[in-house]
ZANUVEX-375213 format. One record per atom (N, C-alpha, C): chain; atom name; y, z, x. Coordinates in steps of 0.001 Angstrom, whole numbers, plus 500000, padded with zeros to 6 digits. Layout:
// residues N
ATOM  chain  name       Y       Z       X
ATOM      A    CA       Y       Z       X
...
//
This chain:
// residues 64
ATOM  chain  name       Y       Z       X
ATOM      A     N  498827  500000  500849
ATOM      A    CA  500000  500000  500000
ATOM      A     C  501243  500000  500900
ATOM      A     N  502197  499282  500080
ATOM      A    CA  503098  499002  501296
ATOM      A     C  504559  499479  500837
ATOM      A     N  505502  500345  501604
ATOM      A    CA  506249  501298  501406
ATOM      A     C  507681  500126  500530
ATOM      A     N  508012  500025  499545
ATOM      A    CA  509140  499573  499127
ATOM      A     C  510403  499996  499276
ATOM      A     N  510930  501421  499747
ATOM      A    CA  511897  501266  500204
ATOM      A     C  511891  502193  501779
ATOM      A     N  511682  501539  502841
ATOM      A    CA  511265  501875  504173
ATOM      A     C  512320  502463  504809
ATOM      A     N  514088  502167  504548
ATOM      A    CA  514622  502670  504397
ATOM      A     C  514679  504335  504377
ATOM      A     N  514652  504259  503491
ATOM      A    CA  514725  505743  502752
ATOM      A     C  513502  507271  503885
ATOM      A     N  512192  506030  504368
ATOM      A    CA  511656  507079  504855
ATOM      A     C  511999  507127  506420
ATOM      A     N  512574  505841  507246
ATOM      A    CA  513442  505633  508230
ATOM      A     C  514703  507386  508058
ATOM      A     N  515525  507361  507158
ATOM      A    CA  516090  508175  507525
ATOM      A     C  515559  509759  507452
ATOM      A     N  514670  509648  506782
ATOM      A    CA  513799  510972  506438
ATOM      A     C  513556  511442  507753
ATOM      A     N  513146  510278  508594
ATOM      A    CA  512527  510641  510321
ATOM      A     C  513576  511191  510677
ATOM      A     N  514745  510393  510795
ATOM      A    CA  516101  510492  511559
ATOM      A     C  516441  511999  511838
ATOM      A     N  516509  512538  510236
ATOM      A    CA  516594  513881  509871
ATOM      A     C  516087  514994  509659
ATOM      A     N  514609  514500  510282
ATOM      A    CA  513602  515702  510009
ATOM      A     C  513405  516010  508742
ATOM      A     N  513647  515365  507685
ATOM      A    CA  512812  515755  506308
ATOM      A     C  511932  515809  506208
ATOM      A     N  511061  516122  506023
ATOM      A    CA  509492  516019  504914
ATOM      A     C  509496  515559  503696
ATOM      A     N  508200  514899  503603
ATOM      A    CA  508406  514718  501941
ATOM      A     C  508756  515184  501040
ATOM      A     N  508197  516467  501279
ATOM      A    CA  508112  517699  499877
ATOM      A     C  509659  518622  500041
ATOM      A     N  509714  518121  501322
ATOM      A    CA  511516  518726  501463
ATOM      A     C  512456  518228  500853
ATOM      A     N  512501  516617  500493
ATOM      A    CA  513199  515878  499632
ATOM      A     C  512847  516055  498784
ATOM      A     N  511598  515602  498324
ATOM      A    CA  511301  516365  496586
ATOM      A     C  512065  517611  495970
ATOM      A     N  512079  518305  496949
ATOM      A    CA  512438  519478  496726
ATOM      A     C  514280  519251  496056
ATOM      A     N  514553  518635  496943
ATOM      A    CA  516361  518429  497015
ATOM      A     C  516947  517598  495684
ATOM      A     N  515786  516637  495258
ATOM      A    CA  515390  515600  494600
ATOM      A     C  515475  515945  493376
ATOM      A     N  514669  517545  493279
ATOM      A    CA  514059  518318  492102
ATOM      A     C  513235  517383  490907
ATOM      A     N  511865  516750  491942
ATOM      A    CA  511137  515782  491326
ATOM      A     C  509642  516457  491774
ATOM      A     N  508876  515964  491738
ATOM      A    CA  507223  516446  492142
ATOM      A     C  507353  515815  493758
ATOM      A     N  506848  516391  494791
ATOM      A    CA  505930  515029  495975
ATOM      A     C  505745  513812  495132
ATOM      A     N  504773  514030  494057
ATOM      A    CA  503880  512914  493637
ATOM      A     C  504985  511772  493015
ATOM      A     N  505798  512153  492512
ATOM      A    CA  507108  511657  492246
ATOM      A     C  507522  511106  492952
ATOM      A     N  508273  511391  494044
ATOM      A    CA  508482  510533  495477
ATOM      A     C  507922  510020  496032
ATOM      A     N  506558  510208  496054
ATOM      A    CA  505401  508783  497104
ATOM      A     C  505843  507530  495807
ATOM      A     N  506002  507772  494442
ATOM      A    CA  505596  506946  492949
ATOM      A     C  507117  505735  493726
ATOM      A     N  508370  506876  493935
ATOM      A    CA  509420  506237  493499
ATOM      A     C  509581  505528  495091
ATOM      A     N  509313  506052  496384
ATOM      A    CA  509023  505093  497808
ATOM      A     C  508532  503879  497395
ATOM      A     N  507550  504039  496866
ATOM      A    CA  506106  502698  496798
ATOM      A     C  506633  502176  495480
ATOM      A     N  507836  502160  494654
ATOM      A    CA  507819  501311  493972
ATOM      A     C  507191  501148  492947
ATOM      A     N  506333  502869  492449
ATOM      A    CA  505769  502935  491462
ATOM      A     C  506467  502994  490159
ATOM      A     N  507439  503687  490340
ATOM      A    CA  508342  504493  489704
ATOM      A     C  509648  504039  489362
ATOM      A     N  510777  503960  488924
ATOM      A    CA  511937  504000  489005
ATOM      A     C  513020  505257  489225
ATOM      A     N  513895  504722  490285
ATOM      A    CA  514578  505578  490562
ATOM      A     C  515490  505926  490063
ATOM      A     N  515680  507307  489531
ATOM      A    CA  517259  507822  488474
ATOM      A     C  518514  507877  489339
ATOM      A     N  519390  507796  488625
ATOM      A    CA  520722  507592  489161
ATOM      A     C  520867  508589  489982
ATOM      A     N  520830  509957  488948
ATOM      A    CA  521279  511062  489795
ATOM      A     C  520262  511427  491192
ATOM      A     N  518859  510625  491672
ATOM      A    CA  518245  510835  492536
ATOM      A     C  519071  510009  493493
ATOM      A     N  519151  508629  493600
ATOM      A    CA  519897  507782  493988
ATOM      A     C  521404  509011  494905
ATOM      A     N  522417  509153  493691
ATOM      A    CA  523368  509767  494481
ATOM      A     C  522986  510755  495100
ATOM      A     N  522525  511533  494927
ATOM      A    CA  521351  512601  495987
ATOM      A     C  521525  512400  497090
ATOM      A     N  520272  511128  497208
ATOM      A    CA  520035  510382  498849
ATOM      A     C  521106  509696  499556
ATOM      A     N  521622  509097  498885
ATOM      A    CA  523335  508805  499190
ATOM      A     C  524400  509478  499827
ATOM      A     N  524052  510816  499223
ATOM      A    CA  525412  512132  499428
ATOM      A     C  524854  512300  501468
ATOM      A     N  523099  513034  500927
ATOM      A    CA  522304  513501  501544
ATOM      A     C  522514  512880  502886
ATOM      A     N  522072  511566  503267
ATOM      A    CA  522018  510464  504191
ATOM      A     C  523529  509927  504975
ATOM      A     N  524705  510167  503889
ATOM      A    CA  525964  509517  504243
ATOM      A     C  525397  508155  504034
ATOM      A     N  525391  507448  503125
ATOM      A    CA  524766  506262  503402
ATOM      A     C  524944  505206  501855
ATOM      A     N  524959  503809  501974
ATOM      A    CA  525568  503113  500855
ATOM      A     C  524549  502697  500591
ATOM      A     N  524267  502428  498844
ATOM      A    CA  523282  501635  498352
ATOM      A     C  522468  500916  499085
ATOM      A     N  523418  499567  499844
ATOM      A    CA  522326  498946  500140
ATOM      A     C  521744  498866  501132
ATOM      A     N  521970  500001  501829
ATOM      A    CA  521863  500746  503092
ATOM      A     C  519884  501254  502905
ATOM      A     N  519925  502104  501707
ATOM      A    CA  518907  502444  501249
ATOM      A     C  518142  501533  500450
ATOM      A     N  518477  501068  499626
ATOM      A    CA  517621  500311  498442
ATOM      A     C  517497  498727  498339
ATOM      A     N  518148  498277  499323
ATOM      A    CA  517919  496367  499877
ATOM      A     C  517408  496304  500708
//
């Protein structure tokens, strides 16, 4: 399975997150966040500005 937004886990490294550490920030499940990485899922707005705030970082920075 192949990560849809690679992005997103690129900066996770950057910053030493964990998965379940963003989940956490996210206030979604883990299982939630592997769903919404891989493109299972759709991502909510207010998660979106989250990772945005979180990262310093523009849309299409993360999600193109």
């Amino acid at each position: 399975m192949k990560l849809k937004y690679p992005n997103i886990k690129v900066e996770m490294l950057k910053n030493g997150i964990k998965q379940q550490d963003l989940a956490k920030k996210l206030h979604i499940s883990d299982s939630v966040l592997h769903n919404r990485l891989y493109g299972k899922s759709d991502w909510k707005l207010d998660e979106i500005n989250i990772l945005l705030d979180l990262f310093k970082k523009d849309y299409k920075e993360l999600f193109i």
